[in-house]
N, C-alpha and C positions, 0 to 999 in steps of 0.2 A: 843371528836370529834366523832360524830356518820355518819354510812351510811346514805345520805341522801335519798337516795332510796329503802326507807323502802315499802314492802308490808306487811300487816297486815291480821294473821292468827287469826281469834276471833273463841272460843267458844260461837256460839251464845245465847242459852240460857244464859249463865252466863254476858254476856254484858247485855242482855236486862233485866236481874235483876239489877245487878250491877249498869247500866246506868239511870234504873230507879231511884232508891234513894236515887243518886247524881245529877238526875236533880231536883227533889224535896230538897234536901240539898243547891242546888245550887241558888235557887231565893232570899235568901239575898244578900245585897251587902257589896260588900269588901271596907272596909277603911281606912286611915292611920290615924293615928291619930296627924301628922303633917300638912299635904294636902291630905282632903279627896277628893277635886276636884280630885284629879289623880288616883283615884280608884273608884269614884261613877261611877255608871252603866248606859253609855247614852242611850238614847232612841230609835237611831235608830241601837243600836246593844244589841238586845233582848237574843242575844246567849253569854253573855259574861258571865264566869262564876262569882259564889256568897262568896264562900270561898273557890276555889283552886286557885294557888298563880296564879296572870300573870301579868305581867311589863305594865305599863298604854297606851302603843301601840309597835308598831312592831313585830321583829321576835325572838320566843326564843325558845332554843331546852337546853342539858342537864343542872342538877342540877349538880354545882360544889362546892366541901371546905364547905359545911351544917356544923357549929358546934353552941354551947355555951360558950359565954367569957364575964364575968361581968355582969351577967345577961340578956346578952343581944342575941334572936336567929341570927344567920346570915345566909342567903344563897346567895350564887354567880351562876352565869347563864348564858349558853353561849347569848350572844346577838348581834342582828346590830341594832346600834343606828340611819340606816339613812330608813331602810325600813323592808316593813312586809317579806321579802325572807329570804334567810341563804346569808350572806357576810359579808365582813370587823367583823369578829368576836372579839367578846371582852370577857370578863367578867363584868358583870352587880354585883350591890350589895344592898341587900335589907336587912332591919334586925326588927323584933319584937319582941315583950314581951312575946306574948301566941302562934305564931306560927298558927294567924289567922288572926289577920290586921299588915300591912306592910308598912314601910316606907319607898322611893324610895331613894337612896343616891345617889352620884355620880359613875361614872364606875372605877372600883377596876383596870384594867388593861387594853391597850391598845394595837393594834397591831402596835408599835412607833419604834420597833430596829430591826437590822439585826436578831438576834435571835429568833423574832417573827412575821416578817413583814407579813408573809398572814397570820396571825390570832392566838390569845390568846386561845388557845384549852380546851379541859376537863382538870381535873384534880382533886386533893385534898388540905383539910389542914390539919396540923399535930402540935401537941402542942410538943416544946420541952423543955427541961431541966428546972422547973423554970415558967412551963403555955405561955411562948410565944409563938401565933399562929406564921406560915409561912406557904406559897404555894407554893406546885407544881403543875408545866401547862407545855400542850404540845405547842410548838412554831412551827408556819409552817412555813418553810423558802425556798428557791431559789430552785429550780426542786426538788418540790413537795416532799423535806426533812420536817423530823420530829426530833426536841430533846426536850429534860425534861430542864424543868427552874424553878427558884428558886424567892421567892418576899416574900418579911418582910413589917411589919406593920412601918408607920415614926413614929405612937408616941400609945408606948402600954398603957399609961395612957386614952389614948380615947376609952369608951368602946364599940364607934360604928366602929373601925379600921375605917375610911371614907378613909388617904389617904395610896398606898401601895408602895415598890420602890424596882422595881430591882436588881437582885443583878449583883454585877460586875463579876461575876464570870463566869453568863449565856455563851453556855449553860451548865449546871452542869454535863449533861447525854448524851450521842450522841451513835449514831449506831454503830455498828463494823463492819470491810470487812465480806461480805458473808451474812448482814444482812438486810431486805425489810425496807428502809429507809422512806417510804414511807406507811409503818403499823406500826408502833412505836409510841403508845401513848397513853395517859391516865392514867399518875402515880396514885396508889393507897392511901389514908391514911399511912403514914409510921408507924412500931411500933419498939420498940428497944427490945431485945431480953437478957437474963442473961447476956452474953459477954458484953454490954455496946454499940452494933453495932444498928445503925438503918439500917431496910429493907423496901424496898418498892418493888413493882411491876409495870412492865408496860405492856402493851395490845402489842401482837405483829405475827406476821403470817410466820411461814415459810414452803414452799414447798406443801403451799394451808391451811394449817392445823394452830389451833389456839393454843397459848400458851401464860404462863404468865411467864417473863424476872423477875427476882431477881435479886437486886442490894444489894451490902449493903455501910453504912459509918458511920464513927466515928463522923466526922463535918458538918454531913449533906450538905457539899458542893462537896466533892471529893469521888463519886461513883466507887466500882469496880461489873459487873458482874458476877456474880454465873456461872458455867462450865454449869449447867442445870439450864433447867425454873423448876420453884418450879410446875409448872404442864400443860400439854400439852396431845392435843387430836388430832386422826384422823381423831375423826367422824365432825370436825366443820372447820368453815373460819376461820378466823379473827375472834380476843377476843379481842372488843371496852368495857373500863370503864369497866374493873376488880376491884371488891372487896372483899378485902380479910378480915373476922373477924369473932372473937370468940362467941358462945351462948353457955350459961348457962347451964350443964345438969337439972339443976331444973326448968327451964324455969320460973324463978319468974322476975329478971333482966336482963338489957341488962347488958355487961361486955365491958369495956374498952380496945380500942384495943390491946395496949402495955401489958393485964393482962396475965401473968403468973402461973393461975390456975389451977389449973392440971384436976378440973373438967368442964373442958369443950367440945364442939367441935369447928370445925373452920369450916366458910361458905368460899367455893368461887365460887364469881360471876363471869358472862361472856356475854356480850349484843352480842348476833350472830341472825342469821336468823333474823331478825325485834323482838327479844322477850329476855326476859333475862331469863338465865337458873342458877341455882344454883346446888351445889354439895356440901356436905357435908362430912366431914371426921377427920381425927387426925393430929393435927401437933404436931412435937416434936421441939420446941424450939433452941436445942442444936445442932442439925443437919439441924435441916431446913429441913426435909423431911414432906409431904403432903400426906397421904395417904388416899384414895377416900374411901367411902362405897362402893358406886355404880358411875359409871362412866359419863359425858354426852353423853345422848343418848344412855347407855351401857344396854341391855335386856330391851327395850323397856320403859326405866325411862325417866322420861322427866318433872323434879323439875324445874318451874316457880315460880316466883315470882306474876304474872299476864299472864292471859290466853288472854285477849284483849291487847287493843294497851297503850303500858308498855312500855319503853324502857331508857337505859343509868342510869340506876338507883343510888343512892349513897345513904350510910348511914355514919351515923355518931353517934357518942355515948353523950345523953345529959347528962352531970355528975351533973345537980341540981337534976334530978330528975328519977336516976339509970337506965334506958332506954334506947336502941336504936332504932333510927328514920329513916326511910327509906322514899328518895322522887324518883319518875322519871318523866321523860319528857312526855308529855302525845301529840303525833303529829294529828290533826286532821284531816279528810279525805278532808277538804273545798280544791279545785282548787288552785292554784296561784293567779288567777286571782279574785276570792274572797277572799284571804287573802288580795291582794293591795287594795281592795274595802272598805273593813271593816277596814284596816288598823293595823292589827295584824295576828299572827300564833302561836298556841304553847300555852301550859300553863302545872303546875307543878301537878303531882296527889298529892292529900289530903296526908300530909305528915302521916305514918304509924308505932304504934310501933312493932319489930317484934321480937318473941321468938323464943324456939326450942321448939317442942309441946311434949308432955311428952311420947309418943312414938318412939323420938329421930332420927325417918327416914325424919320427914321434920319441914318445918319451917310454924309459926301461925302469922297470924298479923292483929291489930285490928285500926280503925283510933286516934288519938291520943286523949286522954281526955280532952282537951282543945276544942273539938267542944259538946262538954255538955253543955257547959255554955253557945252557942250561942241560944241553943233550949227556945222556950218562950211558945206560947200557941201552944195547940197542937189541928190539923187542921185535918180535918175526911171527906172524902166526903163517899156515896154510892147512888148506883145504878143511876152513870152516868155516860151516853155514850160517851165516846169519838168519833168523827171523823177525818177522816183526814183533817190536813191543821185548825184544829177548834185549840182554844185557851183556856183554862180554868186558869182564874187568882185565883193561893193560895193567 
């Protein structure tokens, strides 16, 4: 669940490179290869992109639960299935082969129980014991509460998970006296730790300042709080869609979150101010302590993931092909009222694999190789002018 009152700080040089090469990337079009009608590119919306993901109309903002299961990609999406705005939020589910054309499925979760009545929130998935995916979701419920829920796949033989179901147990996580019930949200990917305890994190604000809530459990349904957040700042708001994972010191693969390698470091994410910041440092397993390099925002560091308009980010670790993949919400500047016109908002940036860069102070990331194989002949213009409002068809 992100602020929706995002204002966007860009480095403008780096957009207007950046934005160049994905509008030129962008003038294919996206298809599924079930029903391409739901993704061909109609005509009288010339701005719709070409291979970054976006749902065949309406409104959509973060990427939730991205993994790999039976060969098959999935990712889940906050959505409203009745209009181009943010409302009646759901979870949307989409899944492909190369993580380039996409098939539309039906909506993974609904906002249908007390537990979740204003809306199916961000959240993660997490494989446990055995490869069975499950989800955590933030559920918004009666004076603008927030708790953690829980949802299993009905049938793990299908390797598109199409339907999902509740668990009776919802909600699995709830606030405690003294705590902003109303900034509680965004479960992390869970990982399990030597003990046999699964941890998660959730996003949460107290006394203005951002921090990340550690939980642990044994049954993944019966949560207890940690005395302390595994890590909290004073220089930020609220920390919407924390995540937390391990890189490589070799920087060659991505590392599995549950990995227990001693050579590694651990990222954690934080979506504040309209941008997502990362930090970098040691965690010890056994204690569950966090300890930073450098801090956010601490002597003038300031580790993004993306300099332009980036936000609510998630990754997830793809185990066919050793790598982790990072998506986010990418929100446009168009009106409201050009959103209802065109009839959509929102679409997913070009999913990204990302390392630790062999200098170890930050992280590298490159778009994922699966947009190689979309390149055909290759198009060269010179010495022509553009003007404004003018059109030049690749």
């Amino acid at each position: 669940m992100t602020d929706l009152k995002l204002k966007v700080t860009m480095d403008l040089s780096v957009v207007l490179v950046v934005g160049f090469c994905f509008v030129l990337l962008g003038n294919g079009v996206q298809s599924d290869r079930d029903d391409k009608k739901l993704q061909s590119l109609p005509q009288d919306q010339p701005y719709r992109t070409g291979y970054h993901f976006q749902p065949p109309k309406n409104w959509m903002n973060d990427p939730n639960g991205p993994m790999y299961y039976k060969g098959v990609y999935h990712l889940f999406y906050q959505y409203n299935p009745y209009a181009a705005v943010w409302g009646t939020i759901t979870w949307a589910h989409s899944i492909s082969y190369d993580l380039v054309n996409w098939i539309h499925l039906d909506i993974a979760l609904s906002p249908d129980d007390p537990f979740d009545i204003n809306g199916c929130w961000s959240g993660s998935t997490t494989f446990l014991s055995g490869g069975k995916p499950v989800i955590l979701y933030t559920g918004g419920v009666t004076m603008n509460r927030q708790v953690q829920n829980l949802a299993e796949p009905k049938n793990l033989s299908d390797p598109m998970l199409r339907e999902w179901v509740k668990s009776s147990h919802n909600p699995i996580i709830t606030h405690v006296d003294g705590m902003d019930s109303e900034n509680f949200r965004d479960p992390t990917t869970a990982w399990q730790g030597p003990d046999g305890l699964w941890r998660v994190l959730v996003g949460n604000e107290m006394n203005s300042h951002g921090r990340a809530l550690l939980y642990r459990s044994r049954d993944f349904v019966t949560w207890t709080q940690s005395k302390e957040p595994i890590h909290s700042s004073t220089r930020t708001g609220m920390w919407e869609c924390p995540d937390f994972y391990p890189v490589s010191l070799d920087g060659k693969n991505g590392v599995d979150t549950s990995s227990l390698d001693k050579f590694t470091k651990h990222v954690l994410k934080a979506s504040f101010d309209s941008s997502d910041h990362y930090v970098l440092g040691n965690y010890t397993t056994v204690t569950d302590n966090f300890s930073v390099d450098t801090d956010f925002l601490e002597n003038g560091s300031d580790l993004r993931y993306d300099y332009g308009n980036f936000y609510a980010s998630k990754t997830f670790f793809d185990s066919a092909k050793k790598r982790r993949i990072l998506w986010a919400w990418i929100q446009e500047s168009d009106s409201t009222t050009d959103d209802i016109k065109k009839d959509w908002s929102g679409l997913q940036s070009f999913p990204r694999s990302i390392l630790l860069s062999k200098t170890g102070k930050q992280l590298i990331q490159w778009p994922v190789e699966e947009i190689e194989k979309q390149r055909t002949v290759n198009v060269s213009f010179k010495n022509k002018e553009l003007k404004g409002g003018s059109v030049l068809q690749i």
